[in-house]
N, C-alpha and C positions, 0 to 999 in steps of 0.2 A: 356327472355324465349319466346318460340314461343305455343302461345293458340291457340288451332285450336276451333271453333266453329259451331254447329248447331242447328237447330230448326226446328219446324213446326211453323203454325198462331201462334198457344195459347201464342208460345214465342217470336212473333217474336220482341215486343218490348223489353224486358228483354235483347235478344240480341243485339239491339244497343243499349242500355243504354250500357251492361257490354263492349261491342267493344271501347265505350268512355270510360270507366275508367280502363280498361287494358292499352290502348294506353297509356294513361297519366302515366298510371303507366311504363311505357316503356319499355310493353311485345310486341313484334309483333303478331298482330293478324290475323289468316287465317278465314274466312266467309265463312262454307261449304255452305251456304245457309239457306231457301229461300232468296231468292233478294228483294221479294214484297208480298205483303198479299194475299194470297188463300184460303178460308176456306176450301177448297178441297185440300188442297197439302198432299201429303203425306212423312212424316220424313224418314221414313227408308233410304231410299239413303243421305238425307243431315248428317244423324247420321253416316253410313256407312266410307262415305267422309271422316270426321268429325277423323273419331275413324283410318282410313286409313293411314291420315294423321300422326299422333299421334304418330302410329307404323312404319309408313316410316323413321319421322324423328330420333326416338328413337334410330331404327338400325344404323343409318347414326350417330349416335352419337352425337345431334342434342338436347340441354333440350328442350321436350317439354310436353303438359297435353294438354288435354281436355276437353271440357264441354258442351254436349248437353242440352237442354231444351224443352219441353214439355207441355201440360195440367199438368198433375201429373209427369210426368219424367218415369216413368214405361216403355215405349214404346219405347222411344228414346236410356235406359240404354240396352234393350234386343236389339234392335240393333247396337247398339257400341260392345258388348259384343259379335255378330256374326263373329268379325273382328280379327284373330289368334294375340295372343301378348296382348290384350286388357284386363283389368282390370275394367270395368267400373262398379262405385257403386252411388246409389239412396242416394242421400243425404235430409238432409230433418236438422238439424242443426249442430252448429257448431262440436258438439261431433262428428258426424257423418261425419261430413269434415275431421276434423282430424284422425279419427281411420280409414276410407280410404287409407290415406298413410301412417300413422305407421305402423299400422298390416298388410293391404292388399295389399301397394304398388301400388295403384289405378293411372291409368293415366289416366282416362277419369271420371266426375263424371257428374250426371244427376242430374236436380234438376227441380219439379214441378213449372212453372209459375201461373199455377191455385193454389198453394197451398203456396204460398210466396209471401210476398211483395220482391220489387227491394231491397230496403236494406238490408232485411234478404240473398235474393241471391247471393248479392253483399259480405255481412259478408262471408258468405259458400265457397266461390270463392277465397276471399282473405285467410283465412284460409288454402283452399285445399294445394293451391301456396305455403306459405310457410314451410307448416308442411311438414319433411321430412320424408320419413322410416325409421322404427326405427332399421330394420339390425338385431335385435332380428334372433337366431335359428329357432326356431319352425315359424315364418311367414317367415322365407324363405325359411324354409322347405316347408308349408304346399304349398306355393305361386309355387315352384319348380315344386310338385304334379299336381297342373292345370297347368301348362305349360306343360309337361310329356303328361299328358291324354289328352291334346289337339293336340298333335301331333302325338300320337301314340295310344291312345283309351286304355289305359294300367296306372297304377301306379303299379311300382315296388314293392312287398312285401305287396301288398292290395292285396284282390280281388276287382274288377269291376264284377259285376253281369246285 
């Protein structure tokens, strides 16, 4: 599978640990960035990339996920989640890894480095990867609905107010 990845500073180690243990795990890895430590960098664009990515390859028929990182993850998940097609959810354990892609079908998940050891991040990541959607009605209904009003500002038989 292809993982696309980004970060700001706060992650940037998190990131290369997790780039060495994907590899080994024998996902191909894309590095939206940063390349070097900045306390000044700003994520949005490496998150953007990152979540770009994710939906390139998806359309292209391409398995692949995401995973930006963060201070807390909060920052990094609102911008993946600016990226049409994007799914991204703030994970914070393993529960939360997995109901990502059962219920929500999440391709992109965010996960605080200020708020996690590497292991715990590590557990989250591996979890995300293998848990798959669960194909349930009602999340693909609801999943359908944000896709709909992403494109057209509209759900059918709602109102949007």
């Amino acid at each position: 599978m292809r993982i696309h990845i980004a970060t700001d500073h706060a992650g940037l180690d998190f990131s290369r640990h997790l780039q060495q243990h994907l590899a080994a795990q024998g996902h191909e890895v894309v590095d939206h960035g940063p390349d070097h430590y900045d306390a000044l960098d700003d994520y949005p664009s490496f998150c953007i990339n990152a979540a770009r990515g994710v939906a390139r390859d998806q359309a292209e028929g391409v398995e692949a996920l995401g995973v930006v990182f963060g201070g807390s993850g909060n920052g990094e998940q609102i911008a993946a989640n600016k990226v049409t097609g994007i799914r991204a959810a703030l994970v914070w354990s393993i529960a939360t890894a997995e109901l990502a892609r059962e219920h929500n079908d999440a391709n992109v998940i965010s996960v605080g480095a200020r708020q996690h050891s590497v292991d715990e991040a590590v557990a989250f990541i591996d979890t995300f990867i293998v848990t798959p959607f669960s194909g349930n009605e009602r999340h693909a209904r609801r999943i359908a609905q944000l896709a709909e009003y992403e494109t057209t500002g509209a759900i059918a038989g709602h109102e949007i107010v």
